[in-house]
N, C-alpha and C positions, 0 to 999 in steps of 0.2 A: 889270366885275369888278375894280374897279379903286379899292375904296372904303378908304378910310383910317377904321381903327376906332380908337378910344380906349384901350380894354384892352388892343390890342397894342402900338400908338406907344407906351406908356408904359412897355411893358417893352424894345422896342427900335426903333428907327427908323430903320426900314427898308424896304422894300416886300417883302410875304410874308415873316414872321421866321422859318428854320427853327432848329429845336432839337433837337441830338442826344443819344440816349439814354446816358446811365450804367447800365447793368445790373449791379448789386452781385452778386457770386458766394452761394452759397447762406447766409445766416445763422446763428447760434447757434441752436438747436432744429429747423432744419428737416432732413427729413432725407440730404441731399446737402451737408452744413456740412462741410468740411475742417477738424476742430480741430486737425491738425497745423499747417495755415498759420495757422491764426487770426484773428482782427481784422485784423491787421500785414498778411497777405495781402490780404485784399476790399479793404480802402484802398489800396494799392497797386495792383491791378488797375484799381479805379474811378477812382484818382487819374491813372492812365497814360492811360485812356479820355478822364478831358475832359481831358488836357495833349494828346491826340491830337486832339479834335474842335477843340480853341482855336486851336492851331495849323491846320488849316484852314480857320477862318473862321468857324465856326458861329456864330450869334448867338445862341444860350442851350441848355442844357442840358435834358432831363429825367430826372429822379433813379428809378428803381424797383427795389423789389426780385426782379426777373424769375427768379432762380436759388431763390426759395424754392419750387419745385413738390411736392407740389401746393400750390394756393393757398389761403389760408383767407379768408372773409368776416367774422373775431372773431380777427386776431391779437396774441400778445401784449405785454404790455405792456412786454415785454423790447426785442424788435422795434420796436416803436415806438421807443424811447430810446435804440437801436444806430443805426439811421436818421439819429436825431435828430444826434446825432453825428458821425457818418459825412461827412453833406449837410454840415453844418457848416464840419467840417472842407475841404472839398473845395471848396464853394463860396466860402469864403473867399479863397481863391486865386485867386482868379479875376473879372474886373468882371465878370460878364454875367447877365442874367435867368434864372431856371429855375424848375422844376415839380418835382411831386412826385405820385408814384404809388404806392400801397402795395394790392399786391396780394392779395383783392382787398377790402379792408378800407374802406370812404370814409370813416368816421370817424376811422381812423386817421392818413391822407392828409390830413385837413384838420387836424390833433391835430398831424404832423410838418409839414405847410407853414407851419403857424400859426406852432408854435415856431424852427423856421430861418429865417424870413424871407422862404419863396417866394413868388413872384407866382402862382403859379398850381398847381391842382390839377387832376388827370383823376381823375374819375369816375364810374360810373353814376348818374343822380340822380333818375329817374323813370321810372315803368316797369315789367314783370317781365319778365326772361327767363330762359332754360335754357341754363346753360353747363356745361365740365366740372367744376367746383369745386361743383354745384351749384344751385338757386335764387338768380339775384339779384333781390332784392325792396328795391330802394332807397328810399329815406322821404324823400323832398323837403323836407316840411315840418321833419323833426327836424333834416337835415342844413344846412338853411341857417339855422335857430334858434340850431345849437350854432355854426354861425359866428358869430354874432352873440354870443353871449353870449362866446367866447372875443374878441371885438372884433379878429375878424381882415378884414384889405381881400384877402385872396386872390381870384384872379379863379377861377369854377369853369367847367372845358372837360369839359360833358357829353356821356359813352360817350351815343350813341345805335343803335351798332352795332358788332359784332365782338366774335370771342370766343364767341359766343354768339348767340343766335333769340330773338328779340320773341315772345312768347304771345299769344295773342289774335287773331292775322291784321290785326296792327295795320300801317299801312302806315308806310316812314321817314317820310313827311312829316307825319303826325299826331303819331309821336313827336317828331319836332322839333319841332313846332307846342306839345306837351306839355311838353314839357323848357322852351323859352324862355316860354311864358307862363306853366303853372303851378311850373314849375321854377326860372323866375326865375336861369337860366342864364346866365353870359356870352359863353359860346363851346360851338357842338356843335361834337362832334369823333367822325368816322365812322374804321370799322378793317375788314380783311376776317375771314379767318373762324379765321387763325392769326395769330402773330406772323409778320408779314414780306410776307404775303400782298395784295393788290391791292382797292380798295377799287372797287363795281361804279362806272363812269360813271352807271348810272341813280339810285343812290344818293345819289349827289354831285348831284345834279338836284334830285332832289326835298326834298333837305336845303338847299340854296341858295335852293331856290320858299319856304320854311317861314321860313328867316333874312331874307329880304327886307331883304336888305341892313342892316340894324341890328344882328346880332351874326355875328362873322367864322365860317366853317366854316375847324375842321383837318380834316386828311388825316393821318390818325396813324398806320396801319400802310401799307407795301408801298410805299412811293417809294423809289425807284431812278434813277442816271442814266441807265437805259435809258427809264423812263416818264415823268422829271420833263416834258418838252416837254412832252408829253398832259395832266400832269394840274396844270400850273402854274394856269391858270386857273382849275380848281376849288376851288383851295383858297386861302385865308386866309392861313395859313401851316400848318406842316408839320411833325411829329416823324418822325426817321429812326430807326432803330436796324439791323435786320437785315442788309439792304445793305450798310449800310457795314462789316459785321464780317470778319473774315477768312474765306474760302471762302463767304460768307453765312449764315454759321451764329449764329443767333442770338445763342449761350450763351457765345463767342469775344471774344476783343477785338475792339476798334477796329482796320481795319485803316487805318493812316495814309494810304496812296495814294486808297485807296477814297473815302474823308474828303475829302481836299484835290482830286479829280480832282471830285467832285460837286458841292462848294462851285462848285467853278471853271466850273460846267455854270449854276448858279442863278445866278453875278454877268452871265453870260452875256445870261439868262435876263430879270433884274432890268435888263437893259439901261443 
């Protein structure tokens, strides 16, 4: 498990890249938006989030809009171009790799990776399942088209779990099997069943038996410094968010101990 992949070495080189989450506070239109604090605020929170995760070590970042609940599958185009922005702004500050996730929108997500420059995007890309937001019924073929035609090199880390139930009685490993051949995927990336929550061992099995070694598996929800020993070897690499936040609350900041005690658990780790 020890396999050095292309699409990650070339965002960061390192063994297992983890990447801590920026969770934007609620948006303009959604309905938990503080228009008293405004723009000025969510940049400010976000901006404090990755000055907290840099400061510990993190090798890259991922951008989402977590505080827009609920979530839309058609958001808009306002949304997008706040993002757009925002990412910008932030990640300019900063040398390091990052992603982008727009909840729970994928063409949206490939629309602001594209135009900020990230390497990478999460999301659903093939498949149907039932989540709270809804059906998601993601178009493989549209969504890696419009990559194309926007001439973006984004790398895409397909949801093949979490958040949501597979229809069908489909099993992980034929979804991974489906995401990397017909989905022409770079990276699957498994989640438990919330934000924060633990992704099963058996899951991580049979999503690894499916990658056979040719595209990295993430670990994208429930890593902790309590689980990382357990679950270093299952994964690729790893986005954090929930753990590290203050009391483990998702919706909270960055809490800077949390951050720099975890990093300090992975360089361990990464021997």
């Amino acid at each position: 498990m020890g396999e050095v992949f292309p699409v990650l070495q070339q965002m960061a080189d390192v063994k297992k890249p983890v990447f801590g989450m920026v969770h934007f506070p609620p948006l303009p239109g959604s309905p938990l938006y503080d228009s008293l604090g405004g723009l000025q605020k969510i940049k400010d929170i976000a901006m404090k989030d990755a000055e907290s995760l840099a400061e510990a070590g993190f090798d890259g970042f991922m951008f989402s809009n977590e505080g827009d609940r609920p979530y839309l599958s058609d958001v808009s185009k306002y949304t997008v171009a706040i993002m757009a922005r925002l990412i910008s702004e932030i990640a300019q500050k900063f040398d390091k790799p990052f992603g982008v996730s727009v909840l729970a929108d994928p063409v949206a997500a490939i629309s602001v990776g594209g135009a900020v420059g990230a390497n990478f995007v999460r999301i659903f890309l093939s498949w149907v399942y039932a989540s709270d937001w809804g059906i998601v019924n993601p178009d493989a073929g549209m969504l890696q088209r419009y990559k194309s035609q926007i001439d973006s090199k984004l790398a895409i880390f397909a949801n093949i779990s979490g958040h949501s139930a597979p229809l069908g009685m489909r099993s992980i490993y034929d979804i991974a099997c489906g995401a990397i051949k017909f989905g022409l995927a770079d990276a699957i990336c498994l989640a438990g069943t919330t934000a924060g929550s633990e992704v099963e061992i058996s899951d991580l099995e049979q999503a690894r038996k499916a990658a056979a070694g040719e595209i990295p598996v993430v670990i994208g929800t429930g890593i902790s410094i309590d689980n990382i020993d357990a679950m270093f070897n299952y994964g690729d690499a790893f986005i954090v968010g929930t753990s590290l936040k203050i009391e483990g609350d998702t919706f909270k900041p960055i809490d800077p101990y949390r951050a720099k005690a975890f990093m300090e658990k992975v360089a361990f780790l990464r021997g």
